[in-house]
LUMZAGU-559340 format. One record per atom (N, C-alpha, C): residue number from 1; residue in three letters; atom name; x, y, z. Coordinates in steps of 0.1 Angstrom, whole numbers, plus 5000, padded with zeros to 4 digits. Example, Ala and Ser with C-alpha at 12.3 -4.5 7.8 and 13.67 -1.06 7.14 Angstrom:
LUMZAGU-559340
REC   resi   resn   name     px     py     pz
REC      1    ALA      N   5132   4943   5078
REC      1    ALA     CA   5123   4955   5078
REC      1    ALA      C   5132   4967   5078
REC      2    SER      N   5128   4978   5071
REC      2    SER     CA   5137   4989   5071
REC      2    SER      C   5129   5000   5079
END
This chain:
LUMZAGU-559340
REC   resi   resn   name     px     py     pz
REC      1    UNK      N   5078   4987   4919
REC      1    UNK     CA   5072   4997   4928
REC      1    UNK      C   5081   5001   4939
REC      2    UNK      N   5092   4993   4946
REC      2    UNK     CA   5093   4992   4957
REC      2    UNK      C   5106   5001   4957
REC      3    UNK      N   5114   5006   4940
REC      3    UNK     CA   5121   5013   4937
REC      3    UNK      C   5115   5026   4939
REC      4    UNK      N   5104   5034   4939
REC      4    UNK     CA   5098   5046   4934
REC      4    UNK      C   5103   5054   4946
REC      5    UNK      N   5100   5067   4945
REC      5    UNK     CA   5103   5080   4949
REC      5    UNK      C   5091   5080   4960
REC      6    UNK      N   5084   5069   4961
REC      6    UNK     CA   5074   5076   4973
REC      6    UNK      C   5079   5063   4983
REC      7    UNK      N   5085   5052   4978
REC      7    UNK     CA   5093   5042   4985
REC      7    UNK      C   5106   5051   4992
REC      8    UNK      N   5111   5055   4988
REC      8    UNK     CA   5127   5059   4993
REC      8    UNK      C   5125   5072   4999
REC      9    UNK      N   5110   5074   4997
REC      9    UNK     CA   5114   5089   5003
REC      9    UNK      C   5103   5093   5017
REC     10    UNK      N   5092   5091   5009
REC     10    UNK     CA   5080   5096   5016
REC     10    UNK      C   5075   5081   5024
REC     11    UNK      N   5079   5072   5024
REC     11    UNK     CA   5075   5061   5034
REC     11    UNK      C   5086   5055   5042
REC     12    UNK      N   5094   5060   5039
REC     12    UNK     CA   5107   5055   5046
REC     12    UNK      C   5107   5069   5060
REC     13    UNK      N   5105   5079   5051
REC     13    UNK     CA   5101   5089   5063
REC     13    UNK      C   5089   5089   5070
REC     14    UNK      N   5078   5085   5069
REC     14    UNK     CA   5072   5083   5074
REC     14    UNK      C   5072   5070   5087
REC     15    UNK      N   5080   5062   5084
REC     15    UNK     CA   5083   5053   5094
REC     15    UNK      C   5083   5054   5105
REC     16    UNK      N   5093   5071   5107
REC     16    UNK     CA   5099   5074   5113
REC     16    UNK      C   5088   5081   5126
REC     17    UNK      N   5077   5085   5116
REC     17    UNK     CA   5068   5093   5126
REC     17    UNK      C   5053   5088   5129
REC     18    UNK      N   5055   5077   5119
REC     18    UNK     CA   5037   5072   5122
REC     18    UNK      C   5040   5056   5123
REC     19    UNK      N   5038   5052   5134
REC     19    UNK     CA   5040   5038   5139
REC     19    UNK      C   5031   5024   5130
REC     20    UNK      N   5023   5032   5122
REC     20    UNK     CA   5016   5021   5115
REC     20    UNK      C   5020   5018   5100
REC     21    UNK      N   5031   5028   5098
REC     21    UNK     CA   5038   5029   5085
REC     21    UNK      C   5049   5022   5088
REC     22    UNK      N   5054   5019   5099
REC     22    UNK     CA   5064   5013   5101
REC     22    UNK      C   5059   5000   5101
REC     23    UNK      N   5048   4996   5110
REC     23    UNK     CA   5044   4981   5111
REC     23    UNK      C   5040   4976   5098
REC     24    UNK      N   5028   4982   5086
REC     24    UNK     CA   5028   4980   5077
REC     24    UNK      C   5043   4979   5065
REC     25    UNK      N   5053   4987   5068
REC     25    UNK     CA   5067   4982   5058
REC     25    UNK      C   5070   4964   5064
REC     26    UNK      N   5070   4965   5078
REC     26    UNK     CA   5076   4954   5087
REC     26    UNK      C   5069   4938   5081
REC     27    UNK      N   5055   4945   5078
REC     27    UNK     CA   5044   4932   5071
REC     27    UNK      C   5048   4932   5058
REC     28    UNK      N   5050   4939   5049
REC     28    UNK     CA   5052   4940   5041
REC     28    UNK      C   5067   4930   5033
REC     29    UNK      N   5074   4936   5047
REC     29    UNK     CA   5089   4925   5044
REC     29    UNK      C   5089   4915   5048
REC     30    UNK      N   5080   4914   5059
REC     30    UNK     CA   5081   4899   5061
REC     30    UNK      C   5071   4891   5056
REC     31    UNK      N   5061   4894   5048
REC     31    UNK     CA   5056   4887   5039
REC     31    UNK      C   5061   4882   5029
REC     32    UNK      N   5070   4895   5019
REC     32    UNK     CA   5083   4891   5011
REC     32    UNK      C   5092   4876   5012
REC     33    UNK      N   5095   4882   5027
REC     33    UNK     CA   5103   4871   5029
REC     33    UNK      C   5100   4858   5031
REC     34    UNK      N   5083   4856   5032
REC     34    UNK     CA   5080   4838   5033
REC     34    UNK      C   5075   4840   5018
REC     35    UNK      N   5071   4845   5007
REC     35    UNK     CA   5069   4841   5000
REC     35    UNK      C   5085   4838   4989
REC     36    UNK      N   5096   4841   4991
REC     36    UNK     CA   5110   4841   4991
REC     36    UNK      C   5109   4828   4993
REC     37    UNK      N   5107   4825   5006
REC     37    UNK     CA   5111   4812   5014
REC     37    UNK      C   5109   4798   5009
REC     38    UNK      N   5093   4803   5008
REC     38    UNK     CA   5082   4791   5001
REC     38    UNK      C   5088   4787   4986
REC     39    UNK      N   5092   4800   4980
REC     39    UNK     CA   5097   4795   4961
REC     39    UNK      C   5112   4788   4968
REC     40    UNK      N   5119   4793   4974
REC     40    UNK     CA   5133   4786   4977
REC     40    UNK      C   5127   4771   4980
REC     41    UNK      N   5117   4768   4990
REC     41    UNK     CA   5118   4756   4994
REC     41    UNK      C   5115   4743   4981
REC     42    UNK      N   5106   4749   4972
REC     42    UNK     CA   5103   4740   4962
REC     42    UNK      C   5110   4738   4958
REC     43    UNK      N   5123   4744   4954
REC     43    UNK     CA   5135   4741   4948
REC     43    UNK      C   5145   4733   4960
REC     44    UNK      N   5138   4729   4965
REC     44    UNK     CA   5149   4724   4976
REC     44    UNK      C   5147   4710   4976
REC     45    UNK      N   5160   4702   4982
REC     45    UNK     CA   5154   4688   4984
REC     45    UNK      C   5142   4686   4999
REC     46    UNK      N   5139   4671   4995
REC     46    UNK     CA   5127   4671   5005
REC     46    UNK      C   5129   4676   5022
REC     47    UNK      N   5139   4673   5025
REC     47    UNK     CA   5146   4670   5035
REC     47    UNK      C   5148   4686   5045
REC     48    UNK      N   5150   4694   5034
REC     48    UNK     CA   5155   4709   5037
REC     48    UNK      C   5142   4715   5035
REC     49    UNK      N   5137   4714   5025
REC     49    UNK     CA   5120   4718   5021
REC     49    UNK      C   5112   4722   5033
REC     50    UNK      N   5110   4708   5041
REC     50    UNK     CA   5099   4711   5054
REC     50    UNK      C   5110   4722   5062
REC     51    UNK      N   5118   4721   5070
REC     51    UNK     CA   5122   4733   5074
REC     51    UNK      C   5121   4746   5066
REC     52    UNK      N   5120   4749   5053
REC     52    UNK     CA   5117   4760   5052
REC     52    UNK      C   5106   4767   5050
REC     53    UNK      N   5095   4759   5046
REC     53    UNK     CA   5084   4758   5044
REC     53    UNK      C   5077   4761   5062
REC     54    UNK      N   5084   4757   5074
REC     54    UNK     CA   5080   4760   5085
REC     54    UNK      C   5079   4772   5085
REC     55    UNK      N   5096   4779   5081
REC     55    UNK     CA   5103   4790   5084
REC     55    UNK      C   5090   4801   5072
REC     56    UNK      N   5087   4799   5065
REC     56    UNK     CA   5078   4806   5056
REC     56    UNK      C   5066   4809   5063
REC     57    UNK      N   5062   4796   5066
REC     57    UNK     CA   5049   4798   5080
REC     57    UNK      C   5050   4810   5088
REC     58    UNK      N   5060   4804   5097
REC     58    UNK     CA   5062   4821   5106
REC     58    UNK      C   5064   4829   5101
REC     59    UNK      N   5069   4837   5091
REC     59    UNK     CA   5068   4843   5084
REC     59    UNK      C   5060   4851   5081
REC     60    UNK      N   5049   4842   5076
REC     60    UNK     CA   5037   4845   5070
REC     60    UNK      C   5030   4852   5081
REC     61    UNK      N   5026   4841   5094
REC     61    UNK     CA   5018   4848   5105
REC     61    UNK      C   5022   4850   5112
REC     62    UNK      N   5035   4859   5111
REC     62    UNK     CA   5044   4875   5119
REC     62    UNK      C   5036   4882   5108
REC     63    UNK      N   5036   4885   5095
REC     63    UNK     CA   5036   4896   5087
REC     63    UNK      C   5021   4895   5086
REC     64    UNK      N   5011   4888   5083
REC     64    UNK     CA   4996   4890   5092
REC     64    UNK      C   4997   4897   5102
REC     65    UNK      N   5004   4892   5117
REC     65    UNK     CA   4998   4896   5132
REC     65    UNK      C   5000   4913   5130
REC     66    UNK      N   5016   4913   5121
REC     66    UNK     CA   5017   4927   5124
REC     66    UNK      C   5008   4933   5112
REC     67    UNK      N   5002   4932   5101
REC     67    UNK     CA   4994   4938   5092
REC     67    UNK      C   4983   4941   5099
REC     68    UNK      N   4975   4935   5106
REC     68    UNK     CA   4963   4938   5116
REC     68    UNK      C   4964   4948   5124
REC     69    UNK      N   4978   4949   5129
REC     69    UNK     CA   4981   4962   5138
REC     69    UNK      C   4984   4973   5134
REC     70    UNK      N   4991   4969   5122
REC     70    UNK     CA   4992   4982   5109
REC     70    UNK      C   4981   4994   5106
REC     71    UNK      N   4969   4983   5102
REC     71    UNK     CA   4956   4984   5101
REC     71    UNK      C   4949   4992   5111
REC     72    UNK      N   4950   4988   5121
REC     72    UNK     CA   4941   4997   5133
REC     72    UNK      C   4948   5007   5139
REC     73    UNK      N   4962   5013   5133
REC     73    UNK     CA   4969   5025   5138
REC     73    UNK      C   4961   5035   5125
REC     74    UNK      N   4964   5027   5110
REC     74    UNK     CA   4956   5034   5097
REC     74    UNK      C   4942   5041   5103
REC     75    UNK      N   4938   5030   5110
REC     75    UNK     CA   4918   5037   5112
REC     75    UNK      C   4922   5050   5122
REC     76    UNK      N   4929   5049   5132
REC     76    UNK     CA   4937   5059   5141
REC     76    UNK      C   4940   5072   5132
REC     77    UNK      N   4953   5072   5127
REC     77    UNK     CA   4957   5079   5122
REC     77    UNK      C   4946   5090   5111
REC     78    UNK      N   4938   5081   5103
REC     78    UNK     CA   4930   5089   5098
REC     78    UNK      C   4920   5100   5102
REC     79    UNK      N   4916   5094   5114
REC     79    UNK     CA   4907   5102   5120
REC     79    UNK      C   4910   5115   5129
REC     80    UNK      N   4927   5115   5122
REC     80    UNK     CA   4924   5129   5132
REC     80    UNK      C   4920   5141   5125
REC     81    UNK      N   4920   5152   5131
REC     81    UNK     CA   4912   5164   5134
REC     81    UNK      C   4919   5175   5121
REC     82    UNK      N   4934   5172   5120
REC     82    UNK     CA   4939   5177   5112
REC     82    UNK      C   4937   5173   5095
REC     83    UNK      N   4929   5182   5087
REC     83    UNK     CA   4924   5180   5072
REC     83    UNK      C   4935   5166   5064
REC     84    UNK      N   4949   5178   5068
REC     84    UNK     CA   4956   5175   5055
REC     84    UNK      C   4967   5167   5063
REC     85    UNK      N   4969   5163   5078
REC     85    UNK     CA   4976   5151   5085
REC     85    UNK      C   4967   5138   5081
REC     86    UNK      N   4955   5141   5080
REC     86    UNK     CA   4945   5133   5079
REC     86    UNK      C   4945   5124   5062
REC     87    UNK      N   4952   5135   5053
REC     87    UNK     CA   4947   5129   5039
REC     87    UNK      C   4957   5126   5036
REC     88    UNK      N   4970   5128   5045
REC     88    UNK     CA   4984   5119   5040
REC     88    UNK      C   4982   5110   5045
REC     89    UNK      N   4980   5105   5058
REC     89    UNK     CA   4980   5091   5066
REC     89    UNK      C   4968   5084   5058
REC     90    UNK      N   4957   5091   5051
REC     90    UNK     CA   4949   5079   5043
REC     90    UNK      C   4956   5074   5028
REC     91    UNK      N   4963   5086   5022
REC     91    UNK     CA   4970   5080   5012
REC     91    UNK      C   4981   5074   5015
REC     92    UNK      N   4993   5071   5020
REC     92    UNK     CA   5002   5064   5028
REC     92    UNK      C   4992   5049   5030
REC     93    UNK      N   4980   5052   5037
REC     93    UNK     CA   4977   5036   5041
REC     93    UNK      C   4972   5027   5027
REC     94    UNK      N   4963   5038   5017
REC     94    UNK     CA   4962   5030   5008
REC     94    UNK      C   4971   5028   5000
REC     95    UNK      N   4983   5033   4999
REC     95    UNK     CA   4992   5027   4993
REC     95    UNK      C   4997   5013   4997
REC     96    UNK      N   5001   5016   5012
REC     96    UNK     CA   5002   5001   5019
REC     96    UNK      C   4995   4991   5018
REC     97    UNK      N   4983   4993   5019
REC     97    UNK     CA   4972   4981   5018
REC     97    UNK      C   4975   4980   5004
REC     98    UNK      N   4974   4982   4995
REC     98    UNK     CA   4978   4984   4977
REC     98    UNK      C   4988   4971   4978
REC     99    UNK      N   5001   4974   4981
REC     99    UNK     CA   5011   4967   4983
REC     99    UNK      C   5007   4956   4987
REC    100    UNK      N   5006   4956   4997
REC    100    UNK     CA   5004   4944   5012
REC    100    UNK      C   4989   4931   5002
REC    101    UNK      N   4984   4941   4995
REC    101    UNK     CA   4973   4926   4994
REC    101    UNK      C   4973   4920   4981
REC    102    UNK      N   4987   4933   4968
REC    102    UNK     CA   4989   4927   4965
REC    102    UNK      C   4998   4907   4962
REC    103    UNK      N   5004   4915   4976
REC    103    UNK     CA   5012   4903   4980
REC    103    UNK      C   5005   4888   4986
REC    104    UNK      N   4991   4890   4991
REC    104    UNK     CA   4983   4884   4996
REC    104    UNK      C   4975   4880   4984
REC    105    UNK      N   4979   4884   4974
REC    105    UNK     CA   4972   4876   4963
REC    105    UNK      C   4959   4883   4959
REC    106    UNK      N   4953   4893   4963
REC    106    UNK     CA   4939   4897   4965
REC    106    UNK      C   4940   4907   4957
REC    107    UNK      N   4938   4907   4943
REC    107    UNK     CA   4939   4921   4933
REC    107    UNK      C   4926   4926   4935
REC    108    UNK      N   4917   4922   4936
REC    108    UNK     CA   4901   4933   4938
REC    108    UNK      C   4905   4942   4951
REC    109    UNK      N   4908   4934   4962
REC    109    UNK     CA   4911   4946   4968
REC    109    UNK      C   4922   4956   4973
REC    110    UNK      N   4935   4949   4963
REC    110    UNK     CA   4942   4959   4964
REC    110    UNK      C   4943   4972   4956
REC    111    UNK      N   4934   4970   4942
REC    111    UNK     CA   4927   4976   4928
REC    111    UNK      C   4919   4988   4940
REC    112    UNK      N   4911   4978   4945
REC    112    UNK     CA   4902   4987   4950
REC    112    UNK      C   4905   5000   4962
REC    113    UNK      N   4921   4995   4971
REC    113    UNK     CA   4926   5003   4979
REC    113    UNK      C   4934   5016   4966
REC    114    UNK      N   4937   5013   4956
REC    114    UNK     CA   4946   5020   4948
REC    114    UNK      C   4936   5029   4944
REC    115    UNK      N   4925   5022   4936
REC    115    UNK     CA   4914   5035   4931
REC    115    UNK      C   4909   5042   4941
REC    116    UNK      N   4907   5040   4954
REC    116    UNK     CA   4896   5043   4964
REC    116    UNK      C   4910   5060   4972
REC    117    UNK      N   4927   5052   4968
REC    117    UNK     CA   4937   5068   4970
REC    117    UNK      C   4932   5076   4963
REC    118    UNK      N   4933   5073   4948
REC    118    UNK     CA   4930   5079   4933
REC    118    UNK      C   4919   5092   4938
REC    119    UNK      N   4909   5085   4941
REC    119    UNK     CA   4896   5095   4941
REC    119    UNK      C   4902   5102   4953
REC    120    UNK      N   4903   5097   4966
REC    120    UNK     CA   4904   5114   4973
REC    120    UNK      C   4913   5123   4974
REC    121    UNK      N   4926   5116   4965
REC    121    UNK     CA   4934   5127   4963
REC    121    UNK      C   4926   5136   4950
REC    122    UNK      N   4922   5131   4943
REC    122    UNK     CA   4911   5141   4932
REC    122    UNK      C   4900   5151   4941
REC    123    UNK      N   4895   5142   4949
REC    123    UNK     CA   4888   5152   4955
REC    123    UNK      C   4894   5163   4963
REC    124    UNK      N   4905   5159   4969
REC    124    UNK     CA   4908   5169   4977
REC    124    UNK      C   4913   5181   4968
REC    125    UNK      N   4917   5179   4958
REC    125    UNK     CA   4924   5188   4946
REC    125    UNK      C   4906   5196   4942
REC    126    UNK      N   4899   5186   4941
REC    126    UNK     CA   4883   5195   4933
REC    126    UNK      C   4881   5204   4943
REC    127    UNK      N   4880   5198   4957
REC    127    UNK     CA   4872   5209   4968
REC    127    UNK      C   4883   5223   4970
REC    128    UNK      N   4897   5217   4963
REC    128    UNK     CA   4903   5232   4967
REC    128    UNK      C   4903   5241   4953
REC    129    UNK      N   4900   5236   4944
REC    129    UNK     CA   4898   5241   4934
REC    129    UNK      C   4883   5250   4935
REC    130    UNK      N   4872   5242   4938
REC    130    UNK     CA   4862   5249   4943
REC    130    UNK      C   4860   5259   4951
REC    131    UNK      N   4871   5257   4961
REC    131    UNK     CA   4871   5265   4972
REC    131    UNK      C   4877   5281   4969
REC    132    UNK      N   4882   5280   4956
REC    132    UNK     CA   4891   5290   4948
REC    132    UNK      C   4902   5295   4960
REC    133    UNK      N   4908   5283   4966
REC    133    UNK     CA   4923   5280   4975
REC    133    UNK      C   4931   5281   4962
REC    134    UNK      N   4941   5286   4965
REC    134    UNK     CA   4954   5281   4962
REC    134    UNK      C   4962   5265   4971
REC    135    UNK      N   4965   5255   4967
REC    135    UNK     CA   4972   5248   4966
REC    135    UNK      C   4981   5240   4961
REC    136    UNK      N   4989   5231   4969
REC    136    UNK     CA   4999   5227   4967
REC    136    UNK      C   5002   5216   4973
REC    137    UNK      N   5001   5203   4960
REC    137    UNK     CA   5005   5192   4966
REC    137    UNK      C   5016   5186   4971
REC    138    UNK      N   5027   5197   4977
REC    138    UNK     CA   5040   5194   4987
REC    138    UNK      C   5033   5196   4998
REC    139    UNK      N   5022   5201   5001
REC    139    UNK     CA   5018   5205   5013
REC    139    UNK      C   5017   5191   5021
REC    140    UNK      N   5013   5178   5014
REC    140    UNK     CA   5011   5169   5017
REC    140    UNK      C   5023   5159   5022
REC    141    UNK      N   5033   5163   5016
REC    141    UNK     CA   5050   5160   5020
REC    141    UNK      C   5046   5145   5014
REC    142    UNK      N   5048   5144   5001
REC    142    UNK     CA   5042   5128   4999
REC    142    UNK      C   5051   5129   4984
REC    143    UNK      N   5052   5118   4979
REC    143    UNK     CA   5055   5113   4967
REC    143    UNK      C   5045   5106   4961
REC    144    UNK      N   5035   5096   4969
REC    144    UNK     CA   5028   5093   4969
REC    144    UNK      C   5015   5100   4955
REC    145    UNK      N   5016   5110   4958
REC    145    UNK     CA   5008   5115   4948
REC    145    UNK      C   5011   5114   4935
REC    146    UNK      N   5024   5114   4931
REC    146    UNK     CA   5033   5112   4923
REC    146    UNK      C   5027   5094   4915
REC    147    UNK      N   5028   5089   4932
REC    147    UNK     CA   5018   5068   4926
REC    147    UNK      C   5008   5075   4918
REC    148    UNK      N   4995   5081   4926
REC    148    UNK     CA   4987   5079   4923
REC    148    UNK      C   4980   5083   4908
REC    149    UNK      N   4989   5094   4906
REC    149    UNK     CA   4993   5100   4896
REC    149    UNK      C   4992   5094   4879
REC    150    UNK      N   5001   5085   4883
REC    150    UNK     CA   5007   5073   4875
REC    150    UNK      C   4996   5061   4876
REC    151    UNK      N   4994   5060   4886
REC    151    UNK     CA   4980   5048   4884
REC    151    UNK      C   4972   5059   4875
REC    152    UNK      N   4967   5071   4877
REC    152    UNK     CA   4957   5075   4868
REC    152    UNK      C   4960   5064   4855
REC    153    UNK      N   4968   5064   4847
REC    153    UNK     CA   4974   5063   4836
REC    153    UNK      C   4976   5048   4836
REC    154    UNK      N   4976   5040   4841
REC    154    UNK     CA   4978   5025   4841
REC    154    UNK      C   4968   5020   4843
REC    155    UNK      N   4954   5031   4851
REC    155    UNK     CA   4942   5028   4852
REC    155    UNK      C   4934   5027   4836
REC    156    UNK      N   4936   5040   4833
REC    156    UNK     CA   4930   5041   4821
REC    156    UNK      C   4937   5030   4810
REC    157    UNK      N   4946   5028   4810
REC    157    UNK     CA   4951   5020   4803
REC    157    UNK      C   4944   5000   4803
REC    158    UNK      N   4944   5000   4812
REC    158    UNK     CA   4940   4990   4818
REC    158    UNK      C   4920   4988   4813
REC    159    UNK      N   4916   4998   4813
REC    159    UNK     CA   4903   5003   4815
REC    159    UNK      C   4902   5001   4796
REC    160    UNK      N   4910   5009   4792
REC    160    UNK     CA   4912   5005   4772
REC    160    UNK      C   4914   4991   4774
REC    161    UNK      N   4919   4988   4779
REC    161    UNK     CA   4924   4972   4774
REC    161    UNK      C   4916   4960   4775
REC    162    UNK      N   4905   4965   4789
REC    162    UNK     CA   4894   4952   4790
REC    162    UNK      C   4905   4949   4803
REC    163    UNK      N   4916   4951   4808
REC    163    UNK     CA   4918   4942   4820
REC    163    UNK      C   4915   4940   4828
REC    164    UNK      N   4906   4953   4832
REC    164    UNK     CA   4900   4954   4848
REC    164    UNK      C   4889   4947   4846
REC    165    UNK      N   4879   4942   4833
REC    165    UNK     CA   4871   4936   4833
REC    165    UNK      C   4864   4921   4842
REC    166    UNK      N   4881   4917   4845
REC    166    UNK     CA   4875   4905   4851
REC    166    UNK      C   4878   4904   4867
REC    167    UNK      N   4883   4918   4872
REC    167    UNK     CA   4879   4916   4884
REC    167    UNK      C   4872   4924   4889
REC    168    UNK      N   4858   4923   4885
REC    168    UNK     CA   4849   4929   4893
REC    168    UNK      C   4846   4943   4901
REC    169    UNK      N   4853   4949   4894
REC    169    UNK     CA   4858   4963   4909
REC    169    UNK      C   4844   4972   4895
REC    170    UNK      N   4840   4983   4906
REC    170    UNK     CA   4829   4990   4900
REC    170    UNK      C   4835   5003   4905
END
């Protein structure tokens, strides 16, 4: 995932202008890197182990402290005034949270942040459809839609296969 076109393009730019896309990449790597740390240290002798296994620690609760902060610029961000400033910064965050809890181990709710993008990028596409608008998903300057896109399709796939069965998501 971390290869994709909404990685290299549309989040890397957004770094640049929404402070909570930056903190969430920043959680995101430094989560990476204690769970890096933690598989290195197993493999390590005992001796070298506990030091890295510390170094994983911090790690870990830097990329928490800053996820939390991540988090409450997302609730920010979303709420503004602007429709379609508004429905990039929500898809952007659920992507992030998507990522971020995959890494936290937590597939119900990172399932749940992925489907929960899924629907309002659909909706936003039905109400303009309704609306008999013309639009255009570059309006949204995202790649992202592009993810979501593609989850359609991994969803359903998933959905044929029985996998989503066992984690509880409705």
């Amino acid at each position: 995932m971390l290869k994709s076109t909404a990685w290299t393009a549309s989040i890397s730019q957004a770094c640049h202008t929404e402070p909570f896309v930056l903190r969430a990449v920043v959680a995101i790597g430094a989560l990476s890197r204690s769970l890096k740390t933690a598989y290195g240290a197993s493999r390590e002798p005992s001796s070298i182990a506990a030091m890295s296994q510390r170094t994983a620690s911090q790690h870990r609760e830097f990329a928490l402290a800053t996820y939390d902060k991540a988090i409450v610029g997302m609730r920010q961000s979303v709420d503004s005034p602007d429709r379609t400033y508004s429905l990039r910064c929500a898809l952007i965050s659920y992507l992030l949270v998507n990522c971020m809890e995959w890494y936290l181990l937590n597939p119900n709710i990172a399932d749940y942040q992925a489907q929960s993008g899924y629907k309002l990028l659909h909706q936003w596409i039905a109400d303009n459809l309704a609306a008999n608008q013309a639009f255009d998903l570059r309006i949204l300057k995202l790649s992202t839609t592009t993810y979501f896109g593609s989850l359609d399709a991994k969803i359903y796939t998933m959905l044929v296969c029985g996998e989503l069965d066992d984690l509880n998501i409705n």
